[in-house]
N, C-alpha and C positions, 0 to 999 in steps of 0.2 A: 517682468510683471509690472502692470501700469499702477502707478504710487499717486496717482494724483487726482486728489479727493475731486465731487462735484457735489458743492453745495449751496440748495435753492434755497432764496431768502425771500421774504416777499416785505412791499416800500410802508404796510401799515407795524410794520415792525421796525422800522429804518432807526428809530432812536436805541435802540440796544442794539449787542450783537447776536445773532440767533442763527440759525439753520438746519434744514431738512437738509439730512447727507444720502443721497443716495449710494445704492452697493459701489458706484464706481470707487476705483483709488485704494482697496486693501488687501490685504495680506494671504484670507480663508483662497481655498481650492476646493474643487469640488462642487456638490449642492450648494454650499456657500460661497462660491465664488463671489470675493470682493472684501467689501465693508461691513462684514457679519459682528454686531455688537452683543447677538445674546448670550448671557454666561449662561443661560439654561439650553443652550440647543447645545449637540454631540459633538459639532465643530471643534478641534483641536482647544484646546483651552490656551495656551500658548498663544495662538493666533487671536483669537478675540483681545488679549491682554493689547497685541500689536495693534490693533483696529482702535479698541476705545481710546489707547493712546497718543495715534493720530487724530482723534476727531478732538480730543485735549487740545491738542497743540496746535489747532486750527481755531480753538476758541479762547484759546489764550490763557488756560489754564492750567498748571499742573496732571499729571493724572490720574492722581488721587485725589484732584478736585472735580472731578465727574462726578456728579449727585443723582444716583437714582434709585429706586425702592421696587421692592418684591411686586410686579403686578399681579394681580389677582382678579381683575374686571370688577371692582368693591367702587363704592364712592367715599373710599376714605382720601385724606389727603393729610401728611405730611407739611409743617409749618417745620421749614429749615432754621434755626436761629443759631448765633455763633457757637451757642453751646454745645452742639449737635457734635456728633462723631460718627462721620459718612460712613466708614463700615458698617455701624448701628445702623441706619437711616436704611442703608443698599438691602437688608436682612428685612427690615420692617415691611409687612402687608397692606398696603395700598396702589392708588392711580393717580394720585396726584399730587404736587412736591409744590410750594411756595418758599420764597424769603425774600428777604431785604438784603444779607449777607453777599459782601463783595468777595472775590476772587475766587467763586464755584460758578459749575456752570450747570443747570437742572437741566436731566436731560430722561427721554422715555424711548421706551424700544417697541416698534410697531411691525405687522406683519398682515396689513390691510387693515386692522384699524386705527381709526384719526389718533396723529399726533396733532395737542393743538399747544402750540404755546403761545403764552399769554402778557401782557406787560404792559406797567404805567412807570414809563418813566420820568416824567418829571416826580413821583413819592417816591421813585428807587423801590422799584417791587416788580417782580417778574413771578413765572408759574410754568409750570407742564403738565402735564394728566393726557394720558392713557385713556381712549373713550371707543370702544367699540360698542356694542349695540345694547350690550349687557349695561354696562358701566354707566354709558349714554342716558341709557332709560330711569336707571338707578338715582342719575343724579350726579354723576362726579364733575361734572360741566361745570354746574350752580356751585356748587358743593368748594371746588377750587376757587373759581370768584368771589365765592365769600372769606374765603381763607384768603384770600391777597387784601380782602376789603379790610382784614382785623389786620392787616398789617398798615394800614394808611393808604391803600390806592384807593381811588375815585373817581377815575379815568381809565380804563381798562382796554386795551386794544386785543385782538387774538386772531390768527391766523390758523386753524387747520392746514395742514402739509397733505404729503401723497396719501390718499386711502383708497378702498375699493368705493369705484363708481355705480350708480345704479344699474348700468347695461350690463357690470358683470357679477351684481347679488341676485340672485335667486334665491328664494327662502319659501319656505311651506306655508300653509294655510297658517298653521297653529302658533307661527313665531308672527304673523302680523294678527292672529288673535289676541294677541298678548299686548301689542301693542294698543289697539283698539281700547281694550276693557280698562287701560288707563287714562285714554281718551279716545273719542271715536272720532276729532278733527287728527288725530293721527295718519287717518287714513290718505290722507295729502301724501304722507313720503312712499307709496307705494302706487304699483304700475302691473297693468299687467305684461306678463313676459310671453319670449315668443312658445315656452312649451305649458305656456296656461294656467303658471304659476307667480305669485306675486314678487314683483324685482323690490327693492327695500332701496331708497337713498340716503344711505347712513349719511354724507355730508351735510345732505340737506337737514337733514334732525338735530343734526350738530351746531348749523349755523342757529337756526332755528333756539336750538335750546342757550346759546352762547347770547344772543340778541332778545330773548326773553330776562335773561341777568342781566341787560343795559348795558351789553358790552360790544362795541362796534365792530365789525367779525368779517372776514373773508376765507376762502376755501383758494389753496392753491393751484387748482384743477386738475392735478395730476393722479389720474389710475394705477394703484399697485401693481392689477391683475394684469392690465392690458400694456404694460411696459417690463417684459420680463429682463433685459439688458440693464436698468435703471432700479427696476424695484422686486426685494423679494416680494413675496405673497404667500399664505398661507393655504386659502382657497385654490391657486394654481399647482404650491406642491402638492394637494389633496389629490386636487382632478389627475393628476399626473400620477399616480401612486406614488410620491418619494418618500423616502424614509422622513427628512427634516424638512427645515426651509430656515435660513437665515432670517435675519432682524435687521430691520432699518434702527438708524437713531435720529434723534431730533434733540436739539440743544439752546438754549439760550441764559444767557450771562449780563451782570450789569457792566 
């Protein structure tokens, strides 16, 4: 079984250590063949233990120093301080995790939607949140960037990882309704598609919302859907009838 992680970093993050891990390099079989980090998918529970493990010890942390919180698609966000006790933290409902605290590494599990992680390091302050389209619209973008601001960052750099790309969202009238009626220059992140329904570019709404918080932002350009060797995807297990579908992780650390 091939044990060795593949994990994309991108150079506006260069000053901490961070990474988007794809499925390559873990333990799960099956549906989850690979790097499956969700403790909520049906995946052998054992095996995820193996997976979050290594992606620990690829960030250089223990692995019970893996930090991450119940997502929910909410725009709440989690401010980690040493007081914290990650079991509590991993239990608590939110998308999005900050602190200043050294030797944890914050990390979020995705399955087509943006992992973005975030960081100024010259204050020693990093971030991740969870932002799918829900989340996204909701606020958790802002919502994390302000949480890193009450910690002393000022400088904010962020990168989104693999997400679904526009050519493979298709979404109904009523879900870019919705967008609309909380602004109608929304209508920028939508296309029409080739069966006459609108395509949605979640990344774009993401850099979009990450660079309206004054935060200097790129998108890794890498498709969930459209890389099924490299990325699970949520929408692809759909289309596919599967029972589950794996979780990516995404991590970063001072």
């Amino acid at each position: 079984m091939q044990t060795t992680l593949e994990i994309l970093t991108h150079p506006l993050l260069r000053d901490v250590k961070h990474g988007f891990f794809t499925r390559k390099g873990g333990a799960s079989s099956g549906l989850f063949s690979g790097l499956n980090c969700g403790r909520r998918s049906t995946d052998q529970a054992e095996m995820v233990v193996v997976n979050r493990a290594r992606v620990a010890t690829a960030m250089g942390v223990s692995a019970d120093a893996l930090a991450t919180v119940k997502q929910v698609h909410s725009a709440d966000v989690v401010t980690l301080t040493d007081d914290h006790r990650l079991p509590v933290v991993a239990a608590t409902e939110a998308d999005g995790i900050v602190t200043a605290r050294r030797g944890v590494a914050l990390a979020v599990l995705t399955a087509d939607c943006q992992p973005i992680l975030l960081a100024d390091a010259r204050a020693g302050v990093i971030g991740a949140c969870h932002a799918g389209w829900r989340g996204a619209l909701e606020g958790i973008i802002g919502a994390t960037v302000e949480a890193m601001r009450g910690l002393g960052a000022d400088r904010v750099r962020a990168v989104i990882g693999p997400t679904i790309s526009q050519r493979a969202y298709e979404v109904g009238p009523d879900f870019m309704d919705r967008f609309l009626a909380e602004d109608p220059g929304y209508g920028r992140f939508f296309s029409g598609g080739p069966n006459g329904r609108p395509m949605f570019d979640l990344p774009s709404f993401g850099l979009a919302r990450l660079r309206d918080a004054g935060v200097e932002a790129e998108w890794s350009g890498h498709c969930t859907y459209s890389d099924l060797h490299r990325f699970f995807s949520y929408r692809r297990a759909t289309h596919e009838s599967q029972a589950d579908y794996g979780r990516l992780i995404s991590a970063i650390t001072l």
